[in-house]
N, C-alpha and C positions, 0 to 999 in steps of 0.2 A: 932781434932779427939778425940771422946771418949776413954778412957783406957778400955782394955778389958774386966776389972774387973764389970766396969761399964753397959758394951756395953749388957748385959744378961737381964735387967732389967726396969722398966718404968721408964722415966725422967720428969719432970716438970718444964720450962722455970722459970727462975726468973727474977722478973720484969726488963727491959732494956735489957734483953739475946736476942738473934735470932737465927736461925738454919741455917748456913750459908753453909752446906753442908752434904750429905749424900753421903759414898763409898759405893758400894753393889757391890759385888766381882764376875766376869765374872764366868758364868754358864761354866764348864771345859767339852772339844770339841765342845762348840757351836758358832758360826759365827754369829754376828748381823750387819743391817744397815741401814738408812733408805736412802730415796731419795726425793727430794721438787721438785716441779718443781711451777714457781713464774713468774709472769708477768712482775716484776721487783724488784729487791733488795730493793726497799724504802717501798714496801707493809709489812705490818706487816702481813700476814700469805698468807699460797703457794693458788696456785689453787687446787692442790691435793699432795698427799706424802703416799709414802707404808713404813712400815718396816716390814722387814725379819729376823727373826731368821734361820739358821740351825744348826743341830745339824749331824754332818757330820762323813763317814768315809771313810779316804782317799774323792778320789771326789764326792761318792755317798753319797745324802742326805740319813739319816734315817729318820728324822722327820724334820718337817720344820712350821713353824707357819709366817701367812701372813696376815695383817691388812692393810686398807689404810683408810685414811683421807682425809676431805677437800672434798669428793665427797656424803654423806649425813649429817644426822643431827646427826650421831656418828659415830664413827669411825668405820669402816665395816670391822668384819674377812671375809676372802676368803678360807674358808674347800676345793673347788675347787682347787685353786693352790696350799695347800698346800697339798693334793691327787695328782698333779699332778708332784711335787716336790717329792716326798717319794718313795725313792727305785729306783731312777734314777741319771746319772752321769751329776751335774749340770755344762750345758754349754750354750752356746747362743740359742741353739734350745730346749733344755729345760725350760729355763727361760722364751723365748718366748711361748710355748704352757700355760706355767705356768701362764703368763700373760693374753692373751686369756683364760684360764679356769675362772682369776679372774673376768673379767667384760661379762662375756657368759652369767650371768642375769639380766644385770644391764639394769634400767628403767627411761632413764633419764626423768625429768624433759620439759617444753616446749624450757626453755631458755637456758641451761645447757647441752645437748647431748655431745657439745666437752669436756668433762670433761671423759666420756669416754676412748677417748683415749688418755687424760694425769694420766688418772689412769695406763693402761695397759703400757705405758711408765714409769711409775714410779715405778712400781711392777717391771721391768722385769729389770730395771736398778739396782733396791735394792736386786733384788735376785743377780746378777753378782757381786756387790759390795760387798753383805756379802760372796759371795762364792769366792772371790776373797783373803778375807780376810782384805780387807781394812777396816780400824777403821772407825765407824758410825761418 
């Protein structure tokens, strides 16, 4: 770990260095998590995966930010769910509309449709996850 002193200012790898780790210190009241869902463990990436931030008080989200994966060619925020999430007490029927708000415009593909609903599965699982407070 860098010394603080250090930690303020730009660094320059010396030749045979590597950057073997970066700590960036948890955003204070906010909840994160993601969720994978995968055809099998030996695949090297999921069929789709959300993560969820909230920034919470008590149970009610104030702000919540909602991204998912693995269902276009970058990574898709959902302003929907996370509208749908904000200023509500997150629980299973929250997470679920949450969910639903996130794929309400999605356009699958011919081959791809069930992606769909491993998205809406995956958001509504990372939303309960973070708000459960389980480590991502």
């Amino acid at each position: 770990m860098i010394p603080k002193s250090e930690s303020e200012r730009e660094h320059d790898l010396r030749p045979n260095e590597i950057v073997t780790e970066v700590v960036i210190p948890p955003a204070s009241g906010t909840k994160a998590a993601h969720y994978e869902i995968r055809q099998k463990e030996a695949f090297d990436w999921p069929l789709a995966v959300a993560a969820v931030t909230l920034k919470m008080s008590g149970s009610t989200g104030q702000s919540a930010r909602v991204v998912m994966g693995y269902v276009a060619p970058v990574p898709w925020p959902s302003p929907e769910a996370e509208q749908a999430l904000t200023g509500q007490s997150i629980n299973e029927r929250t997470a679920q509309e949450a969910a639903e708000a996130a794929v309400k415009n999605a356009k699958p593909l011919s081959h791809n449709a069930y992606k769909v609903q491993l998205a809406r599965v995956a958001v509504k699982r990372a939303i309960l996850k973070a708000a459960s407070g389980v480590a991502a």
